[in-house]
KOLGU-4560 file (N, C-alpha, C; in nm, 3 decimals, padded with zeros to 5 digits):
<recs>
<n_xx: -09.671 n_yy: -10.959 n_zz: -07.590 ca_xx: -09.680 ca_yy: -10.961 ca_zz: -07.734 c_xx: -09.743 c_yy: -11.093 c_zz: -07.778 mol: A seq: 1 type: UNK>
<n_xx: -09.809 n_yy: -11.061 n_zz: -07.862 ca_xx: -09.873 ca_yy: -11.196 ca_zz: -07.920 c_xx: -09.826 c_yy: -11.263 c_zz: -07.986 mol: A seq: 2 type: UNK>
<n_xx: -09.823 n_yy: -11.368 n_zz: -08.026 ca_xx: -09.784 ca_yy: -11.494 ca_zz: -08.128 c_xx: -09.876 c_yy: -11.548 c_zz: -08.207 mol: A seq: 3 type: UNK>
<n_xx: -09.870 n_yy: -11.599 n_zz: -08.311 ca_xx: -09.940 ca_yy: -11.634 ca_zz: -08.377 c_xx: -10.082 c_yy: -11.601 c_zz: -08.374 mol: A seq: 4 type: UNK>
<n_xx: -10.151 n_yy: -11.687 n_zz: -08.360 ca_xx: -10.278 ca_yy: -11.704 ca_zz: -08.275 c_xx: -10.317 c_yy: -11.695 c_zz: -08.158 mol: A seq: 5 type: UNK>
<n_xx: -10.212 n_yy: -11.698 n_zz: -08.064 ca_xx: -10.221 ca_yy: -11.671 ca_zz: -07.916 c_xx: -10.269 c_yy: -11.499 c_zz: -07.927 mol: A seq: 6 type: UNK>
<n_xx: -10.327 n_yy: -11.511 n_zz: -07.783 ca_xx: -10.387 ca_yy: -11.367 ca_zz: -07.758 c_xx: -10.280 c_yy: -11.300 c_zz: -07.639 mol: A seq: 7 type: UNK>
<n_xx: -10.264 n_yy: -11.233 n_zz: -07.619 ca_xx: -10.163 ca_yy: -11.164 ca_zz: -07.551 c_xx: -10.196 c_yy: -11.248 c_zz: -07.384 mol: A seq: 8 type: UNK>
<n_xx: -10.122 n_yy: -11.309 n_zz: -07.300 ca_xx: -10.166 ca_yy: -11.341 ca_zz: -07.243 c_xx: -10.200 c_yy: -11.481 c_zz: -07.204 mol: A seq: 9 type: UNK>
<n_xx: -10.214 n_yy: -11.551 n_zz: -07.357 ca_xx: -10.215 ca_yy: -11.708 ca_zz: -07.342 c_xx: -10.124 c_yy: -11.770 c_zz: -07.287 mol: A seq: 10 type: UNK>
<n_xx: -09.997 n_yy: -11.757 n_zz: -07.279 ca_xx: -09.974 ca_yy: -11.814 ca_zz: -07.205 c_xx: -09.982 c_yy: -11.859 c_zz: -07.083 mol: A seq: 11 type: UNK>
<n_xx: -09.970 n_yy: -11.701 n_zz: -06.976 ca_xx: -10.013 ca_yy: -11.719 ca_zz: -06.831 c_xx: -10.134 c_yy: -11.806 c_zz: -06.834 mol: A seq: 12 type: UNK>
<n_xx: -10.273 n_yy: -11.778 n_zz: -06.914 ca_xx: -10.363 ca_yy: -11.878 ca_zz: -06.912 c_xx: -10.343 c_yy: -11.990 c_zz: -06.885 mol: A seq: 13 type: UNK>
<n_xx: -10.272 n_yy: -12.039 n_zz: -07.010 ca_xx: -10.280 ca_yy: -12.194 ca_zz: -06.965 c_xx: -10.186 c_yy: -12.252 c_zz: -06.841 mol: A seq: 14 type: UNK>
<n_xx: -10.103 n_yy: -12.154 n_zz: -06.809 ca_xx: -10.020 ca_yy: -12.194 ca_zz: -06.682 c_xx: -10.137 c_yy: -12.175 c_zz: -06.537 mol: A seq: 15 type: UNK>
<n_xx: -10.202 n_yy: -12.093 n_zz: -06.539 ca_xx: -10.332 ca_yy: -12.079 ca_zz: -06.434 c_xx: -10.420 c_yy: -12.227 c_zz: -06.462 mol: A seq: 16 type: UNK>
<n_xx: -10.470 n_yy: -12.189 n_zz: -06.549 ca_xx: -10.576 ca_yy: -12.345 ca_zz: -06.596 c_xx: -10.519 c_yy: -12.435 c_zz: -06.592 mol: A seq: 17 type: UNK>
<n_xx: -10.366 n_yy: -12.503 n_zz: -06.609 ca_xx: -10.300 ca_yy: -12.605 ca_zz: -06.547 c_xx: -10.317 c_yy: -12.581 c_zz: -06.380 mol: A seq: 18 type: UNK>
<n_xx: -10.279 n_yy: -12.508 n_zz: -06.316 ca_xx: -10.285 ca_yy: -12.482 ca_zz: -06.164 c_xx: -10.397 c_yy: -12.521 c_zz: -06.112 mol: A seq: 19 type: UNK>
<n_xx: -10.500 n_yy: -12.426 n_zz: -06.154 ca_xx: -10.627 ca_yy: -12.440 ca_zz: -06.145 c_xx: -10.692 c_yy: -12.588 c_zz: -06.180 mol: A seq: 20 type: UNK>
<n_xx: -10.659 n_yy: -12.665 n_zz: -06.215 ca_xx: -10.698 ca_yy: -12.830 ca_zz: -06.281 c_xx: -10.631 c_yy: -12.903 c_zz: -06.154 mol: A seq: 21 type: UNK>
<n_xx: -10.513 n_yy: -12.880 n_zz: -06.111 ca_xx: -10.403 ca_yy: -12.944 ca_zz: -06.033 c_xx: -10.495 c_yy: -12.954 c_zz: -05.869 mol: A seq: 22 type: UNK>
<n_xx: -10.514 n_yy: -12.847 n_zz: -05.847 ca_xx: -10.581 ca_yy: -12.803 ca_zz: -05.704 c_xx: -10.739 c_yy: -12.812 c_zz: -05.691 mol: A seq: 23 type: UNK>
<n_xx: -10.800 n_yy: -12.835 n_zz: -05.832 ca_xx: -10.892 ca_yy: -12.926 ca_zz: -05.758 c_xx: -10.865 c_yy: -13.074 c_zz: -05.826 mol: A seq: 24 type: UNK>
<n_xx: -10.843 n_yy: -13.105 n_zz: -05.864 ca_xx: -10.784 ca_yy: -13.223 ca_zz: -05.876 c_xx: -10.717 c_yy: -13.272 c_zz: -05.709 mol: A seq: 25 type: UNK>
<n_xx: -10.634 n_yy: -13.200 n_zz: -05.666 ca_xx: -10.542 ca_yy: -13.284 ca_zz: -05.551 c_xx: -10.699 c_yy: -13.270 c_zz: -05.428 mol: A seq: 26 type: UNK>
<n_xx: -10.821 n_yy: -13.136 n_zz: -05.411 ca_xx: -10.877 ca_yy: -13.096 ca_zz: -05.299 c_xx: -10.959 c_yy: -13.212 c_zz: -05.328 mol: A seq: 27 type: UNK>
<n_xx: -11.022 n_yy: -13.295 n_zz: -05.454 ca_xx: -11.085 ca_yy: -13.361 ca_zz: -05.429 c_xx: -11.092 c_yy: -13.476 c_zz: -05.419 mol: A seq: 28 type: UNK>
<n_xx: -10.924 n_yy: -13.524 n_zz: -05.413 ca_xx: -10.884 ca_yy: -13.620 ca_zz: -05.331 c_xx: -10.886 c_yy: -13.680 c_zz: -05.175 mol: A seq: 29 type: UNK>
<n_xx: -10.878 n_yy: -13.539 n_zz: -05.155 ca_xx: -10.894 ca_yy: -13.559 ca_zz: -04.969 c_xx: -10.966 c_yy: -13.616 c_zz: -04.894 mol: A seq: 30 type: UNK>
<n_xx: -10.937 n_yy: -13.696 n_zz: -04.834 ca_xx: -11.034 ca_yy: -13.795 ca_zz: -04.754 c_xx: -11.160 c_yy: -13.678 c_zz: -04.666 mol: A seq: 31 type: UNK>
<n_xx: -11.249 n_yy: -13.778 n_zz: -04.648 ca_xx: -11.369 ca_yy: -13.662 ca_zz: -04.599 c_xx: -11.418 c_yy: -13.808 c_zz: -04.466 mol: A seq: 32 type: UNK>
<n_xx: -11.517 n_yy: -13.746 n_zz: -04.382 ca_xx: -11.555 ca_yy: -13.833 ca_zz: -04.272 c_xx: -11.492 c_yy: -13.949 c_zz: -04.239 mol: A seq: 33 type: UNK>
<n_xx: -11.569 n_yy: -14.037 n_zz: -04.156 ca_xx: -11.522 ca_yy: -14.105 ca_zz: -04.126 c_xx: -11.417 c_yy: -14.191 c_zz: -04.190 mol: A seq: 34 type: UNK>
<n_xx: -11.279 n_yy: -14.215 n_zz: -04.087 ca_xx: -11.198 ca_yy: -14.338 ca_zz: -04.101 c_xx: -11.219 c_yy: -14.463 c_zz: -04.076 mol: A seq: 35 type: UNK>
<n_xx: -11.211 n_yy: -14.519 n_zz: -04.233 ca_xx: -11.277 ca_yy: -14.694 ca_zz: -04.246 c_xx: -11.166 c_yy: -14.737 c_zz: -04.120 mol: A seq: 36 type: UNK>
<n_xx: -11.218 n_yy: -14.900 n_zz: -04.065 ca_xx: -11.147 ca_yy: -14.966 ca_zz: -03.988 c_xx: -11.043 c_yy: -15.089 c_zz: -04.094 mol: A seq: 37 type: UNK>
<n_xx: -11.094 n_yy: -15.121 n_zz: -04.203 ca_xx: -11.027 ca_yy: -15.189 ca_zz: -04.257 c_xx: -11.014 c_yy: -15.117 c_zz: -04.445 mol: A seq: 38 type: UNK>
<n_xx: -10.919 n_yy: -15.143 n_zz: -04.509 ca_xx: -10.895 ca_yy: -15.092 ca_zz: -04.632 c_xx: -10.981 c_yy: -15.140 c_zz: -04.710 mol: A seq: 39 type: UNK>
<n_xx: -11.073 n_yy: -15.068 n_zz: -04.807 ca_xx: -11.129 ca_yy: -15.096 ca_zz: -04.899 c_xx: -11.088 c_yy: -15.130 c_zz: -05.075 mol: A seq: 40 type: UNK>
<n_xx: -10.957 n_yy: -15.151 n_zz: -05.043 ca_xx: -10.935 ca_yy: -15.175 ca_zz: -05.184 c_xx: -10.859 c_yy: -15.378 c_zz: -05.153 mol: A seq: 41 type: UNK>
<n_xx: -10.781 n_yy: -15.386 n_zz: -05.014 ca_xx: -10.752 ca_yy: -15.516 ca_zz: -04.997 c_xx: -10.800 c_yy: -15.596 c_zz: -04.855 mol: A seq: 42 type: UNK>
<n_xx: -10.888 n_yy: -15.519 n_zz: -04.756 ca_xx: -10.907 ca_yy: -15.560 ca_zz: -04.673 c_xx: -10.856 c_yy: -15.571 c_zz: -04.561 mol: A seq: 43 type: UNK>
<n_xx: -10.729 n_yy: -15.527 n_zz: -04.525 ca_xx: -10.613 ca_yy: -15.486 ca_zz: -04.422 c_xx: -10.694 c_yy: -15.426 c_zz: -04.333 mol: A seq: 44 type: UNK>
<n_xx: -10.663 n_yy: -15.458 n_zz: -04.175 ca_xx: -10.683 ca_yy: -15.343 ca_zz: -04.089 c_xx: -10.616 c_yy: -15.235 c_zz: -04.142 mol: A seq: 45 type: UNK>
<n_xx: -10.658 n_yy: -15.107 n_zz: -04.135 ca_xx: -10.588 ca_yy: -14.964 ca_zz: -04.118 c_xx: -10.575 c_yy: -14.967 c_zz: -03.978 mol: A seq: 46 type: UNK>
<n_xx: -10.453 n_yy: -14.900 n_zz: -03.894 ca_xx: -10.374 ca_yy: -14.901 ca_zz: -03.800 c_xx: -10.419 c_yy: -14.735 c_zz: -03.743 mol: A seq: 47 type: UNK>
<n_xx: -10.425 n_yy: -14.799 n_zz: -03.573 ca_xx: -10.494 ca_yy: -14.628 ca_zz: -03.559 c_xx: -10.419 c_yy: -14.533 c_zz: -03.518 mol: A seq: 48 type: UNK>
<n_xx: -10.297 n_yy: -14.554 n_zz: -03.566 ca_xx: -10.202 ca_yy: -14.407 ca_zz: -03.561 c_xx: -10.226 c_yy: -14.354 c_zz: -03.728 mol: A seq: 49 type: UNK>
<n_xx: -10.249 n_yy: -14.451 n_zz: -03.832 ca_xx: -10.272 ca_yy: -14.393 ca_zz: -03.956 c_xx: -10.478 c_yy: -14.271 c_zz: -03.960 mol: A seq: 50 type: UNK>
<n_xx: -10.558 n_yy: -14.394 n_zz: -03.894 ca_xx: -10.672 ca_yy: -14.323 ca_zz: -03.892 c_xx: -10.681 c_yy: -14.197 c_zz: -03.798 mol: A seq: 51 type: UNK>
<n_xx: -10.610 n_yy: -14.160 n_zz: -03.725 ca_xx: -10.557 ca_yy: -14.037 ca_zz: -03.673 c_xx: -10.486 c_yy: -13.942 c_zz: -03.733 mol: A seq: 52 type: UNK>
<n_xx: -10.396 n_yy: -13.983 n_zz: -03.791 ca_xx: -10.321 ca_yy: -13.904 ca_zz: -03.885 c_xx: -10.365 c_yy: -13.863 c_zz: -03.999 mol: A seq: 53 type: UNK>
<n_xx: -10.511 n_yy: -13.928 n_zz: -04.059 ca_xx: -10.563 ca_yy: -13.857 ca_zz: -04.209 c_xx: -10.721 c_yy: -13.925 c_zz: -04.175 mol: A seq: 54 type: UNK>
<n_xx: -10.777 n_yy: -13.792 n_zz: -04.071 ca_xx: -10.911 ca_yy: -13.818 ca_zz: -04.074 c_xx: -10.950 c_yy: -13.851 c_zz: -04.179 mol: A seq: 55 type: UNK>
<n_xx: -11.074 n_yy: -13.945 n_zz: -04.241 ca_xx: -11.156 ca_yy: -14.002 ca_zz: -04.332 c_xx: -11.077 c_yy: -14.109 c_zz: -04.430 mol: A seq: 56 type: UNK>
<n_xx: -10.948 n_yy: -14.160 n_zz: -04.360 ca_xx: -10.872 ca_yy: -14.215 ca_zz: -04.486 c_xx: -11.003 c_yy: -14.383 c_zz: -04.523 mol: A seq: 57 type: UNK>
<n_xx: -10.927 n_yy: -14.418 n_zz: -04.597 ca_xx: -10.963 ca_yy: -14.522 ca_zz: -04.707 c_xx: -10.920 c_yy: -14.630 c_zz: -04.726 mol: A seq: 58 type: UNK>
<n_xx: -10.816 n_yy: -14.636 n_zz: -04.707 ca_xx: -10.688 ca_yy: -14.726 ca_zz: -04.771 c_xx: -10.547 c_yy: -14.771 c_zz: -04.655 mol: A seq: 59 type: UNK>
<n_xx: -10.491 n_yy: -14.891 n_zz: -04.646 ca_xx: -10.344 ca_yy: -14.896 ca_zz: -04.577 c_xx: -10.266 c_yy: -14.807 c_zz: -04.685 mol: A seq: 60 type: UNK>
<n_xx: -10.165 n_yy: -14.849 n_zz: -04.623 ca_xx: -10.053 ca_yy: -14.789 ca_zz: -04.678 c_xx: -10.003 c_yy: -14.848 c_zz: -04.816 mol: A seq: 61 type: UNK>
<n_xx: -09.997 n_yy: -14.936 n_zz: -04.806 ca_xx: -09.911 ca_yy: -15.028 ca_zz: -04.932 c_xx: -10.036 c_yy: -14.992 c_zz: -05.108 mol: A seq: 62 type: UNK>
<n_xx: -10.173 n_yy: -14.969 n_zz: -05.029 ca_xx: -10.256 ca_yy: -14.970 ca_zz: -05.115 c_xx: -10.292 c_yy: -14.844 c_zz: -05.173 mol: A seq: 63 type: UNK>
<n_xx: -10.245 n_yy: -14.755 n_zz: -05.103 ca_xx: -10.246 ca_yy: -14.606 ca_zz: -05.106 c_xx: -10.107 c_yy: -14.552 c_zz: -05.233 mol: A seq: 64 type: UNK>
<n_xx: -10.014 n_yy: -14.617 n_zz: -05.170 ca_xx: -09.873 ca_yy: -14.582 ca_zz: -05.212 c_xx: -09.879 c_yy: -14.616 c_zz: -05.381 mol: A seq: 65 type: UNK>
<n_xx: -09.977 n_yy: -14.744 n_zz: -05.371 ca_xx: -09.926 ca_yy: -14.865 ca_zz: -05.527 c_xx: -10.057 c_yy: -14.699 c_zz: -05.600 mol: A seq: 66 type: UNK>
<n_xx: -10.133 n_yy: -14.632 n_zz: -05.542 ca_xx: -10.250 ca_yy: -14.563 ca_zz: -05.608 c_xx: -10.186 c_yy: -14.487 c_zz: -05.642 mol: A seq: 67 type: UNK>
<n_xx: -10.127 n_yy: -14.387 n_zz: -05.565 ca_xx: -10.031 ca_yy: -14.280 ca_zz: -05.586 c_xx: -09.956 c_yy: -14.326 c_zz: -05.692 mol: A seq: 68 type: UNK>
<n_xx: -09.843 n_yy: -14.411 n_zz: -05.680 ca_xx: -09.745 ca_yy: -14.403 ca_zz: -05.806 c_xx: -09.849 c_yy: -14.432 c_zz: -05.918 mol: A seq: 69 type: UNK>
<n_xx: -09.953 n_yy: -14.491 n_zz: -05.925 ca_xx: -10.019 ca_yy: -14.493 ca_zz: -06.046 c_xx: -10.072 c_yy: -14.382 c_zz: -06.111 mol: A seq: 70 type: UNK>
<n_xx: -10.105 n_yy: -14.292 n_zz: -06.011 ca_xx: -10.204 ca_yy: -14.173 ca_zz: -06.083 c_xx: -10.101 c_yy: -14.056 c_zz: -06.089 mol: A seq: 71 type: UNK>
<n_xx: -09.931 n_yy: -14.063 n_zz: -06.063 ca_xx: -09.858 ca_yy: -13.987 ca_zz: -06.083 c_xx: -09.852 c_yy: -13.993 c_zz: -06.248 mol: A seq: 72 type: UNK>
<n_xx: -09.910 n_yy: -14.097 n_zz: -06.330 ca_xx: -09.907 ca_yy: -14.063 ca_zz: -06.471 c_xx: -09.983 c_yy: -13.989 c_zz: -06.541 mol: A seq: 73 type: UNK>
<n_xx: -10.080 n_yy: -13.971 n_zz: -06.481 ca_xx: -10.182 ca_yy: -13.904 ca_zz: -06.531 c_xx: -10.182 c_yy: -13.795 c_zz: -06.543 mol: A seq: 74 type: UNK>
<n_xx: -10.239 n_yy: -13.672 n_zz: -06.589 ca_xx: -10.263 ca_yy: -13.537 ca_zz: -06.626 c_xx: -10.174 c_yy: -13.472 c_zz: -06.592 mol: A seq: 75 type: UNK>
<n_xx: -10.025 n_yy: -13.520 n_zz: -06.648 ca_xx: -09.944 ca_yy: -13.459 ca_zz: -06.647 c_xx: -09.924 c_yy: -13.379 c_zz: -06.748 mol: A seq: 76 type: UNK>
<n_xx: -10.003 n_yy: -13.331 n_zz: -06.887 ca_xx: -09.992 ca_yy: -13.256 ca_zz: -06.968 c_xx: -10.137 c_yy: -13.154 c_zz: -06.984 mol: A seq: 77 type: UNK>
<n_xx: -10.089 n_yy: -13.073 n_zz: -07.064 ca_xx: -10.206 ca_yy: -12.947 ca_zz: -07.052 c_xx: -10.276 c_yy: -12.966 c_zz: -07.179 mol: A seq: 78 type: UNK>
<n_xx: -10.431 n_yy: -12.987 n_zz: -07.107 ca_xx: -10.543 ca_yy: -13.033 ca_zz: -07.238 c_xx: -10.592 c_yy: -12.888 c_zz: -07.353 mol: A seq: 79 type: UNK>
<n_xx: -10.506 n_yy: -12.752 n_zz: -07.252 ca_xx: -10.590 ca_yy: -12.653 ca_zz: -07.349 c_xx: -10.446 c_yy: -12.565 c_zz: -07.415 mol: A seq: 80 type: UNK>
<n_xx: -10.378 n_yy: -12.676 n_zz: -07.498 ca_xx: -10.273 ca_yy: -12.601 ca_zz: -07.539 c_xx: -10.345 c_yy: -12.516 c_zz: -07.674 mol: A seq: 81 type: UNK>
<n_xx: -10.252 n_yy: -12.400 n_zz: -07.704 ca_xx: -10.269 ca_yy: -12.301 ca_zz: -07.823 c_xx: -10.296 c_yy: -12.372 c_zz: -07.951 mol: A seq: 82 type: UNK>
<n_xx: -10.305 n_yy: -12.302 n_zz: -08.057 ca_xx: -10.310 ca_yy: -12.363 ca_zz: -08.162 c_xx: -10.172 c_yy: -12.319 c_zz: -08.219 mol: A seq: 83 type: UNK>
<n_xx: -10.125 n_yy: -12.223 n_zz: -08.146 ca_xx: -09.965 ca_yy: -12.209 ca_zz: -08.189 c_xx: -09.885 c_yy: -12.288 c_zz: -08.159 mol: A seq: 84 type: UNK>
<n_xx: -09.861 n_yy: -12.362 n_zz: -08.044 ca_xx: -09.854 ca_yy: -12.453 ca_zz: -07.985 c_xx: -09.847 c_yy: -12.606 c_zz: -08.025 mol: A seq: 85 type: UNK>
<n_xx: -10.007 n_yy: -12.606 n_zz: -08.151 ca_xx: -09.998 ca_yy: -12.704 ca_zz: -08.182 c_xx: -09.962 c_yy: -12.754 c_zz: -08.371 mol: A seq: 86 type: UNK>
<n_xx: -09.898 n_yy: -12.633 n_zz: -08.422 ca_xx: -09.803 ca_yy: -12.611 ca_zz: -08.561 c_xx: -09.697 c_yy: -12.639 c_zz: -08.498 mol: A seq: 87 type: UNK>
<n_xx: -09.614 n_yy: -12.632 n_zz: -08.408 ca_xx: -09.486 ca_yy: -12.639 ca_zz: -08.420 c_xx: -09.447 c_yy: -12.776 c_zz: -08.379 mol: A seq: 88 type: UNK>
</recs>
């Protein structure tokens, strides 16, 4: 049933198009080729049980971790909310 302005359906939408944002968002994170020998954000050797463990990485650990909790703030909300959505 519809709501307001929503079309039958909007909702699942924007729960897909959140999903859909999420997964390529996380795929194009993934490290690709070669694993650097030293971290490019502080200069650390990377350790070669880590460059084994995530072909093409980038980063140590400490520098990786401080990235992560940072970008856990980000796009945590949905850019294509309703206009019903956005009266209430």
């Amino acid at each position: 049933m519809a709501v307001g302005w929503a079309q039958d359906g909007a909702v699942q939408d924007q729960i897909d198009a959140t999903v859909d944002s999420a997964v390529k968002r996380a795929r194009s994170r993934l490290a690709q080729g070669e694993s650097l020998l030293a971290c490019e954000e502080c200069g650390e050797s990377i350790p070669e049980a880590r460059r084994r463990a995530l072909p093409g990485v980038r980063s140590c650990v400490p520098c990786q971790s401080e990235a992560d909790r940072l970008d856990v703030h980000q796009n945590l909300y949905n850019r294509r909310g309703s206009k019903d959505s956005q009266l209430k």
